[in-house]
C-alpha positions as CSV (number, residue, x, y, z in Angstrom):
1,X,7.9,-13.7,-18.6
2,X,12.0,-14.6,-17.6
3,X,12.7,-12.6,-14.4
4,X,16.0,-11.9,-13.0
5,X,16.0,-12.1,-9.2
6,X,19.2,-11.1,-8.2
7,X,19.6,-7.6,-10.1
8,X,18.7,-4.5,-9.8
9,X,19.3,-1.2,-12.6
10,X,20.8,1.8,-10.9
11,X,20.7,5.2,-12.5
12,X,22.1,8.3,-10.8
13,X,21.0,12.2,-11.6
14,X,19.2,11.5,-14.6
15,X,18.7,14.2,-16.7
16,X,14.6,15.1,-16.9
17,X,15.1,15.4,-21.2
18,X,16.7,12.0,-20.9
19,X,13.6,10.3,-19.9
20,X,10.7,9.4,-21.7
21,X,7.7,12.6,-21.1
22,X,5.2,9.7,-20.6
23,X,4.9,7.7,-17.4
24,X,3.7,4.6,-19.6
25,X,6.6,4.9,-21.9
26,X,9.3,5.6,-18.9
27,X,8.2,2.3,-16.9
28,X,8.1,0.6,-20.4
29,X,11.7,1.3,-20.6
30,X,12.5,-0.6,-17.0
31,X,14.0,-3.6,-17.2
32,X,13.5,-5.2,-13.8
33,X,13.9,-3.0,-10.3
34,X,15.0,0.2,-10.5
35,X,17.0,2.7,-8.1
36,X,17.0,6.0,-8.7
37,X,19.5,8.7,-7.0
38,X,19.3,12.1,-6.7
39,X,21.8,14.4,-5.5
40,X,20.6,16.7,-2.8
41,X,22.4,20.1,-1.4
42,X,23.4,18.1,1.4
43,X,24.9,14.8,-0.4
44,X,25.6,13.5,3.5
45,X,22.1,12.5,4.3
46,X,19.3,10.4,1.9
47,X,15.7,10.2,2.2
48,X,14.2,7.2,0.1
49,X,10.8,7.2,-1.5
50,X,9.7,3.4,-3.2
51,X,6.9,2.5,-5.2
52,X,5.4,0.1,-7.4
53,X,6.4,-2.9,-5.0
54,X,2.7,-4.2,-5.9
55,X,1.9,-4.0,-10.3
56,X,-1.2,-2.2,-9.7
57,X,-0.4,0.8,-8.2
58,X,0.6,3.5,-10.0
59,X,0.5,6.6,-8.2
60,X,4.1,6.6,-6.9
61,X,5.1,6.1,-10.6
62,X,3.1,8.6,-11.9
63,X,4.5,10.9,-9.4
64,X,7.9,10.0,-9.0
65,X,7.9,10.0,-13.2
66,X,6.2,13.5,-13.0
67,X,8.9,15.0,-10.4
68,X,11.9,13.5,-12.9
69,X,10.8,14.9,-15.9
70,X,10.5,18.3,-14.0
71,X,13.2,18.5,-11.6
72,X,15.3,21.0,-14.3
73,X,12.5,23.7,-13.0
74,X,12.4,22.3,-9.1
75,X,14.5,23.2,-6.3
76,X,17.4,20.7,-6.0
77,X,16.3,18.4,-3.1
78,X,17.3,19.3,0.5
79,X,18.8,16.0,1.0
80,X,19.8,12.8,-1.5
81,X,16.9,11.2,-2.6
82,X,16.6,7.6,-3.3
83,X,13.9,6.4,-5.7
84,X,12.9,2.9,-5.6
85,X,10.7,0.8,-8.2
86,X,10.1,-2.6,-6.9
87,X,8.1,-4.5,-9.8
88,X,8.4,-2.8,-13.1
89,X,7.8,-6.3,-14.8
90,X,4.2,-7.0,-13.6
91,X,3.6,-3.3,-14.0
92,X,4.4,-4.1,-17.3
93,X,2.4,-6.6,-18.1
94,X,-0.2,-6.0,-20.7
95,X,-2.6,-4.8,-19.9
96,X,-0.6,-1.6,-18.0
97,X,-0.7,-2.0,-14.7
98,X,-3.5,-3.6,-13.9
99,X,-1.5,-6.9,-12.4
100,X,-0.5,-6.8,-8.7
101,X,2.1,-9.6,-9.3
102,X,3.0,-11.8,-12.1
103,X,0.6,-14.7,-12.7
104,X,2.4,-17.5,-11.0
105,X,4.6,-15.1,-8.8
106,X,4.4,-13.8,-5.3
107,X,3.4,-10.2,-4.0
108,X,6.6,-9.4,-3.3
109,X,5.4,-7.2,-0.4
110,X,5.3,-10.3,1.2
111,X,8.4,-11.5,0.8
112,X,10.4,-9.3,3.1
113,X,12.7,-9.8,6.4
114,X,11.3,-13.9,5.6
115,X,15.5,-15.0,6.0
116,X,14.8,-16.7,2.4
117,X,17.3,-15.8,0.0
118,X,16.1,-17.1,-3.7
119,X,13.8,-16.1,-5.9
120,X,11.1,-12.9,-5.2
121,X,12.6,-13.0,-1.7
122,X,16.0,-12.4,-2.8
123,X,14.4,-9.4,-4.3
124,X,13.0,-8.2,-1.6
125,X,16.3,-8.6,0.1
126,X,17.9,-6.6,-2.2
127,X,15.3,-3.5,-2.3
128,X,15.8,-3.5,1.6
129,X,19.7,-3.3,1.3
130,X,19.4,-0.9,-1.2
131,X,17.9,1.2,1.2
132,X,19.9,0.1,4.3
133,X,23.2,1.4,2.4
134,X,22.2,4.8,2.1
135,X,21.1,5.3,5.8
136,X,17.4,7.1,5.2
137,X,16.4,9.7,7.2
138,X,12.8,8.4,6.4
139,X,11.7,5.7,4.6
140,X,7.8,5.9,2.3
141,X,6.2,3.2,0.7
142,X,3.8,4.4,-2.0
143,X,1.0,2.3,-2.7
144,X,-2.9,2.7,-3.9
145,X,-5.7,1.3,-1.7
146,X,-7.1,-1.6,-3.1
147,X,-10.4,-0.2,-4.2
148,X,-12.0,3.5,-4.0
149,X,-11.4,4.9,-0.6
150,X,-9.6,7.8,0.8
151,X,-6.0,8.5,1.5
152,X,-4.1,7.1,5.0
153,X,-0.8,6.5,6.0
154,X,0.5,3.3,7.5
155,X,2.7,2.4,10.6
156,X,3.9,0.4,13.4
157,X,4.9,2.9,15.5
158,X,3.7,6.3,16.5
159,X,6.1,9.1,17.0
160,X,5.7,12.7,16.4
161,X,8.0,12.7,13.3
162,X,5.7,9.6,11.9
163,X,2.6,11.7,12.7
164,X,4.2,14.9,10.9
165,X,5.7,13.2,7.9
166,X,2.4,11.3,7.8
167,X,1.0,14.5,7.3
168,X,2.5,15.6,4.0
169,X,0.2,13.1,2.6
170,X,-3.0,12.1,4.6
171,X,-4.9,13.1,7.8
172,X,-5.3,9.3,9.1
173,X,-2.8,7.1,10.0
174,X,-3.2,3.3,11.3
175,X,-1.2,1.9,13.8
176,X,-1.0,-2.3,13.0
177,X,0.6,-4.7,14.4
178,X,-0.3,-7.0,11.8
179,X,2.9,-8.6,10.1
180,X,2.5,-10.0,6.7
181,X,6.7,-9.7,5.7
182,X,6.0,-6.0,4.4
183,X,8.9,-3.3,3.6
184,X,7.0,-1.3,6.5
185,X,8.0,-4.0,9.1
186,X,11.6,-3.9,8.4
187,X,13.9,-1.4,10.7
188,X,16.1,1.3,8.9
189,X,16.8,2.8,12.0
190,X,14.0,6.1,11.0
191,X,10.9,7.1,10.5
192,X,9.1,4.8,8.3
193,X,5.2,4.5,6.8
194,X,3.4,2.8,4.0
195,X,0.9,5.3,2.2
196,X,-2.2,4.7,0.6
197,X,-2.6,7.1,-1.8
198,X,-6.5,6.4,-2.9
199,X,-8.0,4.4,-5.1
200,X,-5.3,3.4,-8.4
201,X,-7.7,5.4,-11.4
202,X,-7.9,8.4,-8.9
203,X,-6.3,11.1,-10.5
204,X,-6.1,12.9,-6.9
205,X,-4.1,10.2,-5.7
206,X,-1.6,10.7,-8.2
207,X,-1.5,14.6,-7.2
208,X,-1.7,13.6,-3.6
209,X,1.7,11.1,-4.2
210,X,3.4,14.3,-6.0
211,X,2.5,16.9,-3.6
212,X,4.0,15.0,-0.8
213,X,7.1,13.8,-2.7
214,X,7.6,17.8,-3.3
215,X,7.5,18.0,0.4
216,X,9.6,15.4,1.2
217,X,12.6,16.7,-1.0
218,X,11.9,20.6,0.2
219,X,11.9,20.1,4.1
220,X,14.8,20.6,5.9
221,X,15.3,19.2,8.4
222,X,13.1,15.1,9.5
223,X,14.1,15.3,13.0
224,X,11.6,18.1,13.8
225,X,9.1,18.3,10.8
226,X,6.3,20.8,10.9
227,X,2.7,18.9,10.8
228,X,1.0,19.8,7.9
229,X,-2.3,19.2,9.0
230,X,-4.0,17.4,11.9
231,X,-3.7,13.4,11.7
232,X,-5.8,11.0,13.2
233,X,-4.2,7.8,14.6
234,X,-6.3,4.7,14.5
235,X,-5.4,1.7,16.4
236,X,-5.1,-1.9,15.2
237,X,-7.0,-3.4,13.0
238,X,-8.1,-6.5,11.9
239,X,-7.7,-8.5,8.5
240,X,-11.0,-10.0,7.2
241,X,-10.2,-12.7,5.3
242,X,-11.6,-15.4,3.3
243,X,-11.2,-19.4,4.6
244,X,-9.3,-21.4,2.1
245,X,-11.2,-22.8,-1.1
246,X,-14.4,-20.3,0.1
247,X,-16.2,-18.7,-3.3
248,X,-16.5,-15.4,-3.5
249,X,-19.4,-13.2,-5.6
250,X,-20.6,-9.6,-5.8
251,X,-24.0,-8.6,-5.8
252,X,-26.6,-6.5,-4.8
253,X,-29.0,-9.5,-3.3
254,X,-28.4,-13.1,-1.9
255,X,-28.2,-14.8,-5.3
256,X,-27.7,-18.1,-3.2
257,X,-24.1,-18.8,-4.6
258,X,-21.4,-20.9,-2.3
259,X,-19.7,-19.3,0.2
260,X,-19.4,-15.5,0.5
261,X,-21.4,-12.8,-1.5
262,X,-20.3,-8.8,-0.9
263,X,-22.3,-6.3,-1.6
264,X,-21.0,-5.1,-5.4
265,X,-20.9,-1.3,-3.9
266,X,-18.6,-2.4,-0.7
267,X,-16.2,-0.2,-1.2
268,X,-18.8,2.7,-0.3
269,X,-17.7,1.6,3.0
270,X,-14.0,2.7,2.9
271,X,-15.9,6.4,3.1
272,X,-18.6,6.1,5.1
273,X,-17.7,3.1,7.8
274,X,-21.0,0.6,8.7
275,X,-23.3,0.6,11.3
276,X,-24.0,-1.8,13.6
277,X,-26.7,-4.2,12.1
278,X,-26.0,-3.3,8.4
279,X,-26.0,-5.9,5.5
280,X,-22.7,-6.0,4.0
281,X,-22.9,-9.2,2.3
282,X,-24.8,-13.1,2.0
283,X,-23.6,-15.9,3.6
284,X,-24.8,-19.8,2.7
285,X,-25.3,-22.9,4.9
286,X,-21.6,-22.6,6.4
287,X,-22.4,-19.2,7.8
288,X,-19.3,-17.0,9.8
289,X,-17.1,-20.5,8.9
290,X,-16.8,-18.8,5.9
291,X,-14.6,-16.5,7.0
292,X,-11.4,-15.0,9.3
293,X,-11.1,-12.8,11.5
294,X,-8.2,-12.8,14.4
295,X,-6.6,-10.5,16.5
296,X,-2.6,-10.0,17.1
297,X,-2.6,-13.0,19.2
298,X,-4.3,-15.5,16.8
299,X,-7.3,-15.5,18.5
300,X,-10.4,-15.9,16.6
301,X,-13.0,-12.7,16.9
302,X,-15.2,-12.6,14.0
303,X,-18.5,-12.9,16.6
304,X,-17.0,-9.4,17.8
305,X,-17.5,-7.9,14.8
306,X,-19.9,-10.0,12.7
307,X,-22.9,-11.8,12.9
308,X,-25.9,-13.5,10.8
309,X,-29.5,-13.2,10.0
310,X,-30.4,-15.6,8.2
311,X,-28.2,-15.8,5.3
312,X,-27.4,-12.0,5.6
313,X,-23.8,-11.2,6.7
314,X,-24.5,-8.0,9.6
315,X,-22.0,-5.9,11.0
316,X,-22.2,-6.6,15.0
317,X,-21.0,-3.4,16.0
318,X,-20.1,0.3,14.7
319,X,-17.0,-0.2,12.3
320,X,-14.5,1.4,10.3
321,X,-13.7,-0.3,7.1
322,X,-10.2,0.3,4.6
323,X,-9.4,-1.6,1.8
324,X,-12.5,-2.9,0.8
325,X,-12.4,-3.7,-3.1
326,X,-14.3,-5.3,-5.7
327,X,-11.0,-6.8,-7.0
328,X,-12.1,-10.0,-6.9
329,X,-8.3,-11.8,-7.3
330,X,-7.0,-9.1,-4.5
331,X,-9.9,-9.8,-2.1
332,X,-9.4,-13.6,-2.3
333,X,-5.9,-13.9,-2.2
334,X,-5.1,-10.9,0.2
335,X,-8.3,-9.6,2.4
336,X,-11.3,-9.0,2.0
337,X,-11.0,-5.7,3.9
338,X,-9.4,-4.2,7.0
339,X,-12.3,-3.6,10.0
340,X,-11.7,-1.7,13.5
341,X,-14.7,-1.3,15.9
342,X,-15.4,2.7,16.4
343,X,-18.6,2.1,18.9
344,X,-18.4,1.8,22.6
């Protein structure tokens, strides 16, 4: 599939009769990147919403889709509202959004602030001047997590406006300091949060992404939101990751394959956490060399967290896991899941 890098489609008050009813059919009909503007009762500020920057994740769509095709019976918006789709072509690709990037492409939520100017980072470039122009009051990245797990917002800084616009969506929020060239770690100058909306065939997800898009356009005022709920901040965690060329398998016993076997119901873990001394996983000769595990400095502490029995992979302390997926392509070329200790 031809892509065109250095365009993107803008449409402006769309009318909801003018759009296709069905949320396949509507991001059929995208051509490449896509803004969307809404005119709010007060056209001087914006607030900007984005999705779909990763193929596989379709709960912004869905709700973003749902809230276009319904805004005729909706309050108009408090504020402008700036819609952003990031990859409409992988999303595209057959089948339906099941394709984080194109085969041969990069995730372009990797390509951002990276000073590159061609190709998927000139894209990425041009999603975060698209939203640079218009000022935002707040900035939210709409994703899915990876595999089954529950909802929780993303930052990389805590504020009591992040905490309360966090809460429109989720009751957990993870402060990281982990920089990968994400939209999150770019500065508009507001409050901004990536969230993870659940798991992508999760129809609550999808209600979750609407529900707090309907908030977002109702609230009046972003400098002193009311907290929906309580939210729980968790502190810095750490990307698990696969060593380059290691295999990776799922099962439910050591099966003695090369390199790293998971445990096929891992992501059982995104609700539950993992004791210290569980079995997550199978290990051969190479052992923790298998795998990656560093803190914000670079500094390797997989011992802190991991150990081995024999060929079993145990957890060395009390953990929290998120993003934990049986997507074998995601867990290779991404992470194999996100860890922070919760014992003392």
């Amino acid at each position: 599939m031809a892509i065109v890098f250095n365009e993107i489609g803008y449409f402006k008050d769309p009318s909801p009769g003018s759009l296709p009813p069905d949320y396949q059919e509507f991001l059929l009909s995208l051509a490449g990147p896509t803004v969307i503007d809404i005119s709010g009762q007060d056209t001087s500020r914006c607030r900007v919403i984005t999705s779909l920057l990763h193929g596989n994740e379709p709960s912004g769509l869905i709700a973003i889709h749902r809230w276009l095709t319904s805004a005729d019976k909706l309050v108009k918006p408090i504020t402008n509202i700036r819609f952003i789709l990031g990859s409409p072509e992988a999303a595209s690709l057959a089948p339906l959004l099941s394709h984080r990037y194109l085969p041969g492409g990069k995730d372009l939520n990797r390509c951002f602030g990276s000073g590159k100017n061609s190709g998927y980072y000139l894209r990425a470039n041009l999603i975060a001047d698209a939203i640079s122009q218009v000022s935002p009051e707040i900035v939210v990245d709409l994703h899915n997590t990876s595999g089954s797990g529950p909802a929780f917002a993303v930052c990389h800084g805590i504020t009591a406006n992040v905490l309360s616009l966090s809460s429109f969506f989720c009751e957990t929020i993870i402060l990281s300091a982990i920089r990968l060239g994400a939209l999150l770690e770019q500065d508009f100058s507001c409050p901004t949060i990536t969230v993870e909306c659940g798991g992508c065939n999760d129809e609550f997800a999808h209600e979750l992404a609407y529900e707090g898009i309907c908030h977002i356009l109702a609230c009046e005022t972003t400098r002193y939101f009311h907290q929906e709920r309580e939210v729980e901040v968790v502190y810095q965690p750490h990307r698990l990751r696969l060593r380059e060329d290691i295999n990776l398998s799922y099962g439910g016993q050591n099966s003695g394959f090369h390199g790293v076997t998971l445990k096929a119901d891992i992501e059982q873990y995104n609700f539950t956490g993992a004791r210290k001394g569980e079995v997550l996983g199978w290990l051969d000769h190479n052992r923790l060399n298998n795998l990656q595990l560093t803190d914000e400095h670079g500094t390797d502490i997989i011992g802190e967290y991991f150990c081995v029995s024999g060929h079993r992979l145990l957890c060395a302390a009390d953990m929290r896991i998120f993003m934990a997926t049986t997507i074998k392509d995601i867990a290779i070329n991404d992470c194999l899941f996100y860890v922070i200790k919760t014992g003392h």
